[in-house]
C-alpha positions in Angstrom: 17.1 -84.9 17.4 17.1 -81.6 18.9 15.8 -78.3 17.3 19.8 -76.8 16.5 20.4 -79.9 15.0 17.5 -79.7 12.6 18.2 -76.0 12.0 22.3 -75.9 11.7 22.1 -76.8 7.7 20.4 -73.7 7.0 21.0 -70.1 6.2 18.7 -66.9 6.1 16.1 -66.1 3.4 15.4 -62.7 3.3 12.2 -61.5 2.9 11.4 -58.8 0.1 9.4 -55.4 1.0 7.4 -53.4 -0.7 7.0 -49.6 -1.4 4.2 -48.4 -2.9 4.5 -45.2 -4.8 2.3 -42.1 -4.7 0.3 -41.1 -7.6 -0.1 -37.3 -8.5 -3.5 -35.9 -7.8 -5.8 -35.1 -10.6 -8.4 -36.9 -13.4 -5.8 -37.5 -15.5 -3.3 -39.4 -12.7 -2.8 -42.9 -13.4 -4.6 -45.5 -10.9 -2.3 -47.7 -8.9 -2.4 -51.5 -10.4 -3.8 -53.7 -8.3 -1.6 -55.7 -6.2 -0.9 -59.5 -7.2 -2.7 -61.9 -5.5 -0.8 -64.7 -4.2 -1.2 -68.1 -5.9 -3.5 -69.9 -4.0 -2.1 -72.9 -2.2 -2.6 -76.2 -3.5 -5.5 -78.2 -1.6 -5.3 -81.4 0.3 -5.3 -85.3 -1.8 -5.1 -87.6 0.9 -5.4 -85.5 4.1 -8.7 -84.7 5.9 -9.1 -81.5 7.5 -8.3 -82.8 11.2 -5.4 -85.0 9.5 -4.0 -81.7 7.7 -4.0 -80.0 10.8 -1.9 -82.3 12.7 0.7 -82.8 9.8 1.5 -79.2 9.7 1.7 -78.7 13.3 3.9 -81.8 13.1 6.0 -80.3 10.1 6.4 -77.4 11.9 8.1 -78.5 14.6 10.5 -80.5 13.0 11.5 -77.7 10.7 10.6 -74.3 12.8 10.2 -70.6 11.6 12.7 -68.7 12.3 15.1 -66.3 11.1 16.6 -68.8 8.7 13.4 -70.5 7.1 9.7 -70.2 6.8 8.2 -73.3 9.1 8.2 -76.4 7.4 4.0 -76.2 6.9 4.5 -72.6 4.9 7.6 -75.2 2.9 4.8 -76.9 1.5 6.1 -80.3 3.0 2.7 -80.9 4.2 1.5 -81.0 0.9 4.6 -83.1 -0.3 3.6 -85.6 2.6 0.1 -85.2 1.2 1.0 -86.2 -2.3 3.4 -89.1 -1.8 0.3 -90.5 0.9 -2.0 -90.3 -2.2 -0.1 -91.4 -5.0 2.0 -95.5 -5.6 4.0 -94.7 -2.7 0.9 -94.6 -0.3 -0.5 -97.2 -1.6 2.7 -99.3 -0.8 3.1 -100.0 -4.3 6.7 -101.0 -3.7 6.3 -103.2 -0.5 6.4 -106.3 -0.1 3.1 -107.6 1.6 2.3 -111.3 2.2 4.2 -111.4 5.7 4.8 -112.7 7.7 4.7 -109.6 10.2 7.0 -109.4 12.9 9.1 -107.0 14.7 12.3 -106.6 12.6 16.1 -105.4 13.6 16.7 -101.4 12.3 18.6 -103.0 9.5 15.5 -104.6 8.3 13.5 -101.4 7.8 9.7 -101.2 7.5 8.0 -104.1 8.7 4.5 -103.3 9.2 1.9 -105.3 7.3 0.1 -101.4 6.7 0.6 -99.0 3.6 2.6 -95.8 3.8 -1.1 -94.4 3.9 -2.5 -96.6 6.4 0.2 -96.1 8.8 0.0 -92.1 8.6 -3.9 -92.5 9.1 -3.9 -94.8 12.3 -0.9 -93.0 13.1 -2.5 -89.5 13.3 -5.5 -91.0 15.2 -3.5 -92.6 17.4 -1.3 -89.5 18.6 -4.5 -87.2 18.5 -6.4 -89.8 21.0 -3.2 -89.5 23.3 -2.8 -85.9 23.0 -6.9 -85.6 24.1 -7.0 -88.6 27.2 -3.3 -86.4 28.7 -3.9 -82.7 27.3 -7.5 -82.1 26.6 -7.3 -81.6 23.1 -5.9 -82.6 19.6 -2.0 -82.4 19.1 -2.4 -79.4 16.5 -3.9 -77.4 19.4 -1.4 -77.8 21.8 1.4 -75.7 23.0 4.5 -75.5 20.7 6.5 -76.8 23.6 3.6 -80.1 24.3 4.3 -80.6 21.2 8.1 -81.4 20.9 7.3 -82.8 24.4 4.9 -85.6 22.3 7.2 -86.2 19.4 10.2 -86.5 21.9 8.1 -89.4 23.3 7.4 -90.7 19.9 10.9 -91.0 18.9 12.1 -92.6 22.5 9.6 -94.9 21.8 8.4 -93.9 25.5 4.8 -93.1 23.9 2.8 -96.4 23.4 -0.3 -96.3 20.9 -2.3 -99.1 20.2 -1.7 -101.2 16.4 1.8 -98.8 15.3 4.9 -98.4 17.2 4.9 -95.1 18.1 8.8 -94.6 17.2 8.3 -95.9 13.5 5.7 -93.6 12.9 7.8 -90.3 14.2 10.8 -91.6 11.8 8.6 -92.0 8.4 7.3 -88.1 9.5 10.9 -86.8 10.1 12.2 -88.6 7.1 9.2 -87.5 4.8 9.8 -84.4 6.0 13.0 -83.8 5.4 12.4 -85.4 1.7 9.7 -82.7 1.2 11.8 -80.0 2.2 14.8 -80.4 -0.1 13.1 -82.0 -3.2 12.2 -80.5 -6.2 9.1 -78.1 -6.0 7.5 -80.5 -8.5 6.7 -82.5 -6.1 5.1 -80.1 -3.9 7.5 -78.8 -0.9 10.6 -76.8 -0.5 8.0 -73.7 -2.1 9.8 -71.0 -4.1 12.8 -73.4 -3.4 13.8 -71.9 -0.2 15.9 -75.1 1.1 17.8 -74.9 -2.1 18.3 -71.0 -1.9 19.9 -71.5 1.6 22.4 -74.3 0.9 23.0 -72.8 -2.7 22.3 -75.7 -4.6 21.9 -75.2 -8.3 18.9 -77.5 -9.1 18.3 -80.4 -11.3 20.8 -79.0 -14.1 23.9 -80.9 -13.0 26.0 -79.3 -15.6 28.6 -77.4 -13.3 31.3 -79.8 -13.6 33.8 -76.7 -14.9 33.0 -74.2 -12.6 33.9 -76.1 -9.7 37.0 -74.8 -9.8 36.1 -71.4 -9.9 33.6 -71.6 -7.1 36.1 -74.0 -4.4 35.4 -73.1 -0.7 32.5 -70.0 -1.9 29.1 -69.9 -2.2 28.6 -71.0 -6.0 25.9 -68.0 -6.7 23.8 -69.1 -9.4 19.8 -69.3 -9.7 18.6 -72.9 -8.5 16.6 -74.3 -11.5 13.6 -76.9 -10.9 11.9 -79.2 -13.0 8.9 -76.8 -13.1 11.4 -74.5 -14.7 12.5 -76.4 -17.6 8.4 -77.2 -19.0 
């Protein structure tokens, strides 16, 4: 999947300025407010440092900065990654795991006898091992261009890495990926809703069924609502 393909969906966010005002000179002018500090970003669950690292280089590849979107690490979709890897989902709460294990057809799905977890923490190894016997140093340290050079390899399934096929690894990152950008900011990505202001999708309040016809073939220009919103 090349880069324009990843990036055609989405449409610019503008970034906001500020000006500052000047205060009149004297004892009695009034101070300047301090400025807001930004929220501090949330901290890592399931993700050590060194594993952190590599997902947001990772994310950021698949979803680049550019004059559409922030980079898929400043998304959040790290964090979403993060939060689904420490919660049921990780845990393979879902799966079905008594075997036996062998390689199944694309129709099958998932057929590893590892966790969702598991998988991303072999997975990560794995890659980072490659990245240091050919390059000299972890993936999150190499070039942007080394980078999509590794994933392409990954997703050709031209990369070989010892207990996970390299290709099924690369498509549980792209498809978590793309989950965390577009989901609800509940669940930790798409941050300040940014995938939702570029496609103009309302939110979680599906209750536009009568202004569809006033909004046919335009940009319907209401505020996107989350779930965060609504407690």
């Amino acid at each position: 999947m090349s880069n324009d393909d990843r990036r055609s969906f989405l449409k610019k966010v503008g970034a906001l300025g500020g000006i500052s005002a000047i205060a009149p000179l004297g004892p009695a002018a009034a101070q300047p407010a301090p400025a807001a500090a930004d929220p501090p970003l949330p901290a890592y669950q399931f993700f050590s440092p060194p594993e952190a690292a590599f997902i947001e280089a990772a994310v950021d590849r698949f979803i680049p900065a550019d004059e559409l979107t922030p980079g898929g690490a400043d998304c959040g979709v790290a964090i979403f990654i993060d939060r689904q890897l420490a919660g049921a989902w990780g845990a393979g709460a879902r799966l079905y795991r008594q075997g036996p294990w062998q390689t199944g057809t694309p129709q099958q799905g998932y057929q590893l006898p590892l966790t969702p977890a598991e998988l991303y923490r072999r997975g990560i190894a794995a890659v980072n091992a490659h990245c240091v016997s050919q390059h000299g140093r972890e993936f999150d340290r190499l070039a942007a261009d080394v980078q999509i050079a590794v994933l392409k390899s990954m997703e050709s399934a031209e990369l070989a890495l010892e207990e996970i096929p390299a290709r099924m690894f690369f498509e549980i990152m792209l498809q978590n990926a793309m989950e965390g950008f577009f989901a609800d900011p509940l669940y930790g990505g798409n941050r300040d809703k940014v995938s939702w202001k570029m496609i103009g999708y309302p939110g979680v309040i599906a209750i536009y069924s009568e202004d569809i016809k006033n909004y046919l073939n335009k940009p319907y220009d209401a505020d996107s609502t989350s779930i965060l919103d609504l407690v």
